[in-house]
C-alpha positions as CSV (number, residue, x, y, z in Angstrom):
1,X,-60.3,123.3,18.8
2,X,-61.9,121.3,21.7
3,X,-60.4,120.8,25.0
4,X,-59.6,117.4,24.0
5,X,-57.2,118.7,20.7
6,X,-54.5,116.0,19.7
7,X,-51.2,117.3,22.2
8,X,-48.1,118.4,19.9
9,X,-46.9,115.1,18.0
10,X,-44.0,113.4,19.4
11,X,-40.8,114.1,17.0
12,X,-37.0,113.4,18.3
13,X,-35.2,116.4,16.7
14,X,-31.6,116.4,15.5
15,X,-30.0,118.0,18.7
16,X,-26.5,119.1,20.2
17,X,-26.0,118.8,23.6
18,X,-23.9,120.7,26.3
19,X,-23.4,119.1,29.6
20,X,-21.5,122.2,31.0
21,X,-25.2,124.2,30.4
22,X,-26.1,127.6,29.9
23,X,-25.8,130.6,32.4
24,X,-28.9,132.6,32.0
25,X,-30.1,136.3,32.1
26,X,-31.9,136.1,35.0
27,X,-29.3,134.1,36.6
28,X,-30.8,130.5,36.5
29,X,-28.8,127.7,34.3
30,X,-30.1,124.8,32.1
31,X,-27.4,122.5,32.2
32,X,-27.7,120.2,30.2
33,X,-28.0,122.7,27.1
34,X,-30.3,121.3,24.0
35,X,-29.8,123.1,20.6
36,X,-31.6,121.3,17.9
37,X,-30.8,122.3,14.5
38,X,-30.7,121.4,10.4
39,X,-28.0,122.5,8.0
40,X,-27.7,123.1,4.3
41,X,-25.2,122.9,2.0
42,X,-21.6,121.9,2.7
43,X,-18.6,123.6,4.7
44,X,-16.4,124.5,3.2
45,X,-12.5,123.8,4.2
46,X,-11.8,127.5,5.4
47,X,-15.4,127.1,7.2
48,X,-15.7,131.0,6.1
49,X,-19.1,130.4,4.0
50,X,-21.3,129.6,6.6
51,X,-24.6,131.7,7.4
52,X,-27.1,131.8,10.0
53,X,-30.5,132.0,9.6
54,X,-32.9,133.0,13.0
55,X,-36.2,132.3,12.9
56,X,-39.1,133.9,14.0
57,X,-41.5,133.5,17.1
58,X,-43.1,130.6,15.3
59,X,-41.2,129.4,13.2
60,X,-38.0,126.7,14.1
61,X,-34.7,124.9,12.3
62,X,-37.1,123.6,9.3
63,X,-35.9,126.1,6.8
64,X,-35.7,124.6,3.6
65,X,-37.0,120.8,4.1
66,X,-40.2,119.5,4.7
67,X,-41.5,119.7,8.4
68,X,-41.4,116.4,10.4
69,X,-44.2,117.3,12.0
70,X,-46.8,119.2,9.8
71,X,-45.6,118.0,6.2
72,X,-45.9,121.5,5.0
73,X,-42.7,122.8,3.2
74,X,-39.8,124.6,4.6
75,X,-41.0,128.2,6.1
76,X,-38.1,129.8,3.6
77,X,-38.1,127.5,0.7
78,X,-38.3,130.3,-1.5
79,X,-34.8,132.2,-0.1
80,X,-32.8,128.8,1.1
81,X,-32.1,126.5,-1.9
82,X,-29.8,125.9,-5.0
83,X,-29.5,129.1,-6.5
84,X,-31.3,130.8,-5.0
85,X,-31.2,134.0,-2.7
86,X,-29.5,132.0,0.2
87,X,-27.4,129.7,-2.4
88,X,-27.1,126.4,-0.6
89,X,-24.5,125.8,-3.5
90,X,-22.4,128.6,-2.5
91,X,-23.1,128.7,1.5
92,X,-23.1,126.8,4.3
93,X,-26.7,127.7,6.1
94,X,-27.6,126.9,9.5
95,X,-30.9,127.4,11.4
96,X,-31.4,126.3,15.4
97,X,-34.6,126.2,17.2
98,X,-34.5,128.7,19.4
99,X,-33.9,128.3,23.7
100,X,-37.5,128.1,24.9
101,X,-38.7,126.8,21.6
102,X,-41.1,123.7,20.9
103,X,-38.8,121.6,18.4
104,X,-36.1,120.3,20.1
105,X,-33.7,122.5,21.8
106,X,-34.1,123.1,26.1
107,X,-37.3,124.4,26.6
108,X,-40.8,124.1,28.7
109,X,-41.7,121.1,26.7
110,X,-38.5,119.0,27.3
111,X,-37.6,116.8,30.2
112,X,-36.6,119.5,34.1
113,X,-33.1,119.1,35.2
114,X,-31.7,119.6,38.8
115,X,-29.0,122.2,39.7
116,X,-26.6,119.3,39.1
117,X,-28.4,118.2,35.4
118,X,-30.4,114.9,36.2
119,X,-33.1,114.6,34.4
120,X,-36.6,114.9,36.7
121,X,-38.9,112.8,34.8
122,X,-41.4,115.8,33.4
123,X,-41.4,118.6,31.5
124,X,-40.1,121.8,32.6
125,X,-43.5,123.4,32.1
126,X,-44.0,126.9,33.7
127,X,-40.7,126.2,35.6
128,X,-38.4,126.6,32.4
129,X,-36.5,130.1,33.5
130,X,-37.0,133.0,31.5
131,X,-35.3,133.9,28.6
132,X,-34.2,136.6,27.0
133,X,-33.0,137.0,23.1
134,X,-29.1,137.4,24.6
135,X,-29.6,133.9,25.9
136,X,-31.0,132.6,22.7
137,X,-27.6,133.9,21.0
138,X,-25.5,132.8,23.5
139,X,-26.9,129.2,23.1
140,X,-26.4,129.3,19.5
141,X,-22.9,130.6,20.2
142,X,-22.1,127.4,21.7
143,X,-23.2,125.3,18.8
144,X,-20.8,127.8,16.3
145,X,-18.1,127.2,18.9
146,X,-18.9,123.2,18.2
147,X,-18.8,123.4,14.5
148,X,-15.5,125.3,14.3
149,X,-17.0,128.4,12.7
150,X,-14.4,131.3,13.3
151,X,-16.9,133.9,12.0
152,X,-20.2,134.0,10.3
153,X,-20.0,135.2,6.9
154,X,-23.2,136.8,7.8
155,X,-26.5,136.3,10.3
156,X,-29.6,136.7,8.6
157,X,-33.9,137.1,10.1
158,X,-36.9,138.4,10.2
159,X,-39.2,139.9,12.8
160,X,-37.9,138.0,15.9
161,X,-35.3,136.3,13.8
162,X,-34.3,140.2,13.0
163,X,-34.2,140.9,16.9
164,X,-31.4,137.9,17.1
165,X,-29.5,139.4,14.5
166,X,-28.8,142.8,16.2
167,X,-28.3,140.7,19.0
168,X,-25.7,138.8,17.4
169,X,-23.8,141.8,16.2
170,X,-24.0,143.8,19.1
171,X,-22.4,140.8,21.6
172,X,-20.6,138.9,19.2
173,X,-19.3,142.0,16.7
174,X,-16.1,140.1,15.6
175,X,-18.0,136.6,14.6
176,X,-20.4,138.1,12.5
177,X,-19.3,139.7,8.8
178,X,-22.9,140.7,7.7
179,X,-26.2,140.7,9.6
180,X,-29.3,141.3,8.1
181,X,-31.9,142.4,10.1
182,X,-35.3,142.2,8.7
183,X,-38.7,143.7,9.2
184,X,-37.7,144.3,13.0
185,X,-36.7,146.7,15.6
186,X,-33.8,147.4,18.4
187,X,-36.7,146.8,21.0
188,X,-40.5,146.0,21.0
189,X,-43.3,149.0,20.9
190,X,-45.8,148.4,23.4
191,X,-48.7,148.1,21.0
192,X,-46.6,144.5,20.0
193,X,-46.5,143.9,23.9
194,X,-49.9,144.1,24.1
195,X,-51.2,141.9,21.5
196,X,-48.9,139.5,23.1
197,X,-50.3,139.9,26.1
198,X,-53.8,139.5,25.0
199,X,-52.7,136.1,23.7
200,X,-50.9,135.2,26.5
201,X,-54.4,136.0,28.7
202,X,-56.1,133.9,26.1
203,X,-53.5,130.9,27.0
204,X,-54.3,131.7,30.9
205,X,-57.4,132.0,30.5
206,X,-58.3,128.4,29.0
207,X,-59.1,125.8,32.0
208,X,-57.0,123.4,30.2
209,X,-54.1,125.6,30.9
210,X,-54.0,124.2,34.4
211,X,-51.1,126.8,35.7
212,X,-49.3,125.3,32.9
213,X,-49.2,121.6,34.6
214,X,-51.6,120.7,31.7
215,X,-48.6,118.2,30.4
216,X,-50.1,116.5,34.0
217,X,-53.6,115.4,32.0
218,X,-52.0,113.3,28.8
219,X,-53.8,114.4,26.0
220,X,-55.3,117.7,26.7
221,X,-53.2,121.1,25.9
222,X,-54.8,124.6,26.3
223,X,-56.1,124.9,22.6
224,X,-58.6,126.8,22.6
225,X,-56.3,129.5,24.6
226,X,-53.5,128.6,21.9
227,X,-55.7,128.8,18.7
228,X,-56.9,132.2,20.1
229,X,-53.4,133.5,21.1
230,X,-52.5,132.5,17.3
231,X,-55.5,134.8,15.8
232,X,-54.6,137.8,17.8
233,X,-50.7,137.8,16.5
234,X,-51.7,136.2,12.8
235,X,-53.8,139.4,12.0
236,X,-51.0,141.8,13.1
237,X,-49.1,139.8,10.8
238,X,-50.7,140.5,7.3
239,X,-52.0,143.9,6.2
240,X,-55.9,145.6,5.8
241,X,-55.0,145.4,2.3
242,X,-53.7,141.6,2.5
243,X,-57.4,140.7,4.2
244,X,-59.5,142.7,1.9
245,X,-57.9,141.5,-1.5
246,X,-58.3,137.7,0.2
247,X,-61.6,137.8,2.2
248,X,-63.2,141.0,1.7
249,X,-66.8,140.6,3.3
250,X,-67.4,137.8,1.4
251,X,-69.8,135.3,3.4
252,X,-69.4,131.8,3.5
253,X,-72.5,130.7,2.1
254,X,-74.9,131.8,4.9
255,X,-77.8,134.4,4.4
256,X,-78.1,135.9,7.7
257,X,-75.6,137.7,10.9
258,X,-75.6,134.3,13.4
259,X,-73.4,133.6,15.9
260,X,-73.5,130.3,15.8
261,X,-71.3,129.7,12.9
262,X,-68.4,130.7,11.1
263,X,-70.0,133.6,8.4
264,X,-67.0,135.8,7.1
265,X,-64.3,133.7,5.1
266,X,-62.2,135.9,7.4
267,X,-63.0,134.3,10.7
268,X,-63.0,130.8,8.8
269,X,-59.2,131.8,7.7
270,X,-58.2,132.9,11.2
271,X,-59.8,129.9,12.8
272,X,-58.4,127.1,10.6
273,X,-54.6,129.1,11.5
274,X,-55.3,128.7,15.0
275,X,-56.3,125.2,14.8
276,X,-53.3,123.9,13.1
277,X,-50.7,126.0,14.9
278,X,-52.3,124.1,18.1
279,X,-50.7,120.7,16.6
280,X,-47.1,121.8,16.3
281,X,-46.4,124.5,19.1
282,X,-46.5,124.3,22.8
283,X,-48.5,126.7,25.1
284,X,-45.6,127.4,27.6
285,X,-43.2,127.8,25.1
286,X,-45.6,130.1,23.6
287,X,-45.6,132.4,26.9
288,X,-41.8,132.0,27.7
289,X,-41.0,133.4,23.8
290,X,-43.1,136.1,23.8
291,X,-41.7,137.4,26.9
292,X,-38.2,137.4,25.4
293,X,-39.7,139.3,22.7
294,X,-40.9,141.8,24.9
295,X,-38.4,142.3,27.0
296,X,-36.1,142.6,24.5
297,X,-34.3,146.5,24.5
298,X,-31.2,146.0,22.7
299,X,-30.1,149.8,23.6
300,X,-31.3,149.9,27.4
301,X,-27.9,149.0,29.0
302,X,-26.5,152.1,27.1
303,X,-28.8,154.3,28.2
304,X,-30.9,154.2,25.4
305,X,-28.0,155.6,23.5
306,X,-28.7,153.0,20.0
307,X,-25.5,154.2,18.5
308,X,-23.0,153.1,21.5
309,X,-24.7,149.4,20.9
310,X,-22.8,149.4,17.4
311,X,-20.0,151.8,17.8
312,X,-16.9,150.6,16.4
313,X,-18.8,147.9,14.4
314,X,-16.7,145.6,11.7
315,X,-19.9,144.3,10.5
316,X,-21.8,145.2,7.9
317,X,-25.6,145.5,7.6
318,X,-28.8,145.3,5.4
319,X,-31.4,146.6,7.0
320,X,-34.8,146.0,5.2
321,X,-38.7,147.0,5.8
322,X,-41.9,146.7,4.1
323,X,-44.2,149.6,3.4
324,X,-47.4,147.7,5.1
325,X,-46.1,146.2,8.1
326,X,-47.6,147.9,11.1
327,X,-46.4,145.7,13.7
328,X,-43.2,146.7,12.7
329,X,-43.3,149.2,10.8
330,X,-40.6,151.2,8.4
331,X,-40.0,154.3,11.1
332,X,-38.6,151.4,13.4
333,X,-36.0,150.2,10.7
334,X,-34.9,154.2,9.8
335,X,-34.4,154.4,13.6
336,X,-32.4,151.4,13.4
337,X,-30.3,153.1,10.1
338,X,-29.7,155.9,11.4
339,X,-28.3,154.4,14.5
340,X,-25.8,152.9,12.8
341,X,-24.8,155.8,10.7
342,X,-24.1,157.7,13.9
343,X,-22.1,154.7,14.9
344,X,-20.4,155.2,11.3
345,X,-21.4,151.3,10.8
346,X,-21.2,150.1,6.9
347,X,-24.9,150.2,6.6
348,X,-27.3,149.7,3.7
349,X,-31.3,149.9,3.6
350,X,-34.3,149.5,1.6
351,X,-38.2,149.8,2.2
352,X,-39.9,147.6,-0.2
353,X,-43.1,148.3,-1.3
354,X,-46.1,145.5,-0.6
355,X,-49.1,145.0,0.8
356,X,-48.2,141.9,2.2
357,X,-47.8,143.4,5.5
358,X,-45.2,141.7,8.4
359,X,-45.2,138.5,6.3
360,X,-44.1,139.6,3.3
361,X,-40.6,138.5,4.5
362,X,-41.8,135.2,4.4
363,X,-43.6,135.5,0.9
364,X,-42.8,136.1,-2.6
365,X,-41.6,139.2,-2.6
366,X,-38.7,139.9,-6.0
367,X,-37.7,142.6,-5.0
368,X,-36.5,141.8,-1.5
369,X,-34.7,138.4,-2.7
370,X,-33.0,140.3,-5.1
371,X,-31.5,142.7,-2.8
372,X,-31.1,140.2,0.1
373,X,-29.6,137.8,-2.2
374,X,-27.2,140.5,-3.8
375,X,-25.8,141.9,-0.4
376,X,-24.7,138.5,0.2
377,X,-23.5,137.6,-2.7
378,X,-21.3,141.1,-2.3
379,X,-20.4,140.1,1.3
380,X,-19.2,136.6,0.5
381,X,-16.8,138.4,-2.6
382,X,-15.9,140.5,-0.2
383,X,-14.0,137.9,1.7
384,X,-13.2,135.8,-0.9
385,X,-15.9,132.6,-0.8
C-alpha cells in the first residue's frame, strides 16, 4: 500500500450514453449520461423476462463473468448462471454500474462536462455532484427505457443493491413485478454512517488525497487512505463468528507482540483486502457512494410514515435477512415487513440462519438460493414467462 500503489487500471467499459443527461437530486445535471452495463441471457420477444440485478457499494455490472480488471470471477456466479437461482436460461439479467461508480458509467473518475456537455479534459474528481440512490434508479431507468423493457419481471440486491430495490419500487411501482430486497434497510442506522465516515477520514486523511485532485499527480491515488477505508467496512461485513472460525488468534509465525509486522492472520487478511480493492476502485467514487448510502431515507418525504412509501403497491416482495449480520441486521428487515403489511403489499420474508454475517448474501448460502430462486421462479409463472 505505498503512496506510489499502481492507479486503478485503464478498462473501456461497455457503456450507454444519453446526450439529453440526467437531472439530479441536488439539482446539478451530468449531461452527457454514462451507464455501463453487461447482460445475460436473451430477451425474449414479449421482453417480459428480464431482471435487474443492483449491486452493492463495491461491487459493479460484472455479475456473472470474469472481471476485466481483477480476473477474479463474477461477484454472483453462484445465483446468475444456467440453472441456477437467477436462470440465465429462463431470464433476461441485467446489472449497471452504478452513477458515481468506478467502472464505467458518469462518475468522479470519468472525463468533467460543462453545463452544455463538452467534455473538459479531466476527471470530475471531487467536482462530480452528489448523488443520491433515487438518482442511481433514475439513471438505470433510462437505460430500461432504451432496451424497451415495459416492466421488470423483478429487481433484485443486496445491502446497497437492496437499498436500489425499495427505491425502484417505491418511484417506479408499475415497472417493477417483484423486488427483492436483501440484507438491507429503508434508510441507513448511524452506527453504518459512522464506519463510513471513519473511512471516508481515512481517504482525507492520506496526503496523496490532495483534495481529491490526486488524478493531478499520474500515478499516485490515496491508497493507504483507500486500503484503510476498505478494512473498516470489510470487518462490518463478516461476523465475530466468521473471523474466529477463519483466524482465530492464530499468529503468523512470530513468537512475540511487535509492531512492526503483520502478527495475527487477521490483520494479514484485512490488509491483503485493502490492498487489492486499491487496484480496482477509485477514492472519490468511494466518498461520493457512501454518501448516497447515508443519505439515503426512503420514508423521510412521508414523514417517516414507511407504509405511505408502498401503499397501493402492485409489486410483490421477498424480503430476506441473515441471523449474523449486524450492520444490517434482521430487526431492520421486520421493520421493513411490517411496513409493507400495513401497506397490504403482497409481501414474503425469511431470516436465514448463518454465521456468515452481511456477506453471506454474496456466499454459499442453500438455503437463501433456494428461496430466492423459488420466489422468482413463482413470480415469472405468475405472468406467464
Amino acid at each position: 500500500m505505498s503512496q506510489a500503489a499502481t492507479p486503478l487500471p485503464q478498462f473501456t467499459h461497455a457503456q450507454s450514453l444519453y446526450a439529453e443527461g440526467l437531472a439530479l437530486d441536488c439539482g446539478a445535471v451530468v449531461a452527457p449520461l454514462a451507464v455501463a452495463w453487461r447482460a445475460y441471457g436473451r430477451l425474449n420477444a414479449e421482453r417480459s423476462n428480464a431482471i435487474l440485478i443492483c449491486h452493492a457499494l463495491t461491487g459493479d455490472q460484472y455479475v456473472a463473468e470474469p472481471h476485466p480488471v481483477t480476473g477474479k470471477p463474477g461477484w454472483w456466479e453462484n445465483i446468475v448462471g444456467p440453472g441456477k437461482p437467477i436462470d440465465t436460461d429462463r431470464f433476461y439479467v441485467v446489472c449497471a454500474n452504478v452513477l458515481g461508480g468506478c467502472m464505467g458509467s458518469s462518475g468522479p473518475p470519468e472525463e468533467m462536462t460543462d453545463a452544455e456537455g463538452r467534455g473538459q479534459g479531466r476527471p470530475w474528481g471531487t467536482d462530480f455532484p452528489s448523488v443520491t440512490i433515487r438518482d442511481m434508479v433514475r439513471a438505470q431507468k433510462k437505460l430500461m427505457d432504451e432496451l424497451g423493457i415495459i416492466r421488470w419481471l423483478a429487481v433484485v440486491g443486496g445491502s446497497m443493491g437492496g437499498m436500489q430495490v425499495l427505491e425502484w419500487a417505491a418511484t417506479y411501482p408499475d415497472a417493477v413485478f417483484a423486488a427483492a430486497p436483501i440484507a438491507c434497510a429503508a434508510h441507513h442506522s448511524a452506527q453504518n454512517i459512522a464506519f463510513h465516515e471513519v473511512g471516508r477520514a481515512a481517504i482525507h486523511g492520506d496526503p496523496d488525497w490532495k483534495g481529491g485532485r490526486y488524478w493531478e499527480d499520474a500515478g499516485r491515488i490515496p491508497a493507504r487512505g483507500l486500503a484503510v477505508a476498505r478494512m473498516v467496512a470489510h470487518i462490518t461485513y463478516l461476523s465475530e463468528q466468521a473471523l474466529t472460525r477463519k483466524f482465530g488468534r492464530r499468529l503468523r509465525g512470530a513468537s512475540a507482540l511487535t509492531f512492526l509486522e503483520d502478527v495475527f492472520e487477521v490483520e494479514s487478511y484485512l490488509r491483503h483486502q485493502g490492498s487489492t480493492f486499491i487496484r480496482r476502485f477509485d477514492a472519490n467514487s468511494y466518498l461520493t457512494i457512501t454518501r448516497a448510502m447515508d443519505f439515503f431515507d426512503l420514508a423521510a418525504e412521508q414523514g417517516g410514515d414507511l407504509a405511505a412509501v408502498f401503499r397501493g403497491t402492485p409489486t410483490r416482495f421477498f424480503v430476506a435477512s441473515f441471523s449474523s449480520d449486524w450492520l444490517f441486521p434482521t430487526s431492520e428487515s421486520r421493520a421493513l415487513v411490517r411496513a409493507l403489511n400495513a401497506a397490504a403489499a403482497n409481501v414474503s420474508f425469511v431470516e436465514i440462519a448463518s454465521d456468515k454475517g452481511h456477506d453471506a448474501f454474496l456466499l454459499d448460502e442453500p438455503d437463501f438460493h433456494r428461496a430466492l430462486g423459488g420466489f422468482l421462479r413463482g413470480a415469472a409463472e405468475r405472468i406467464g414467462v
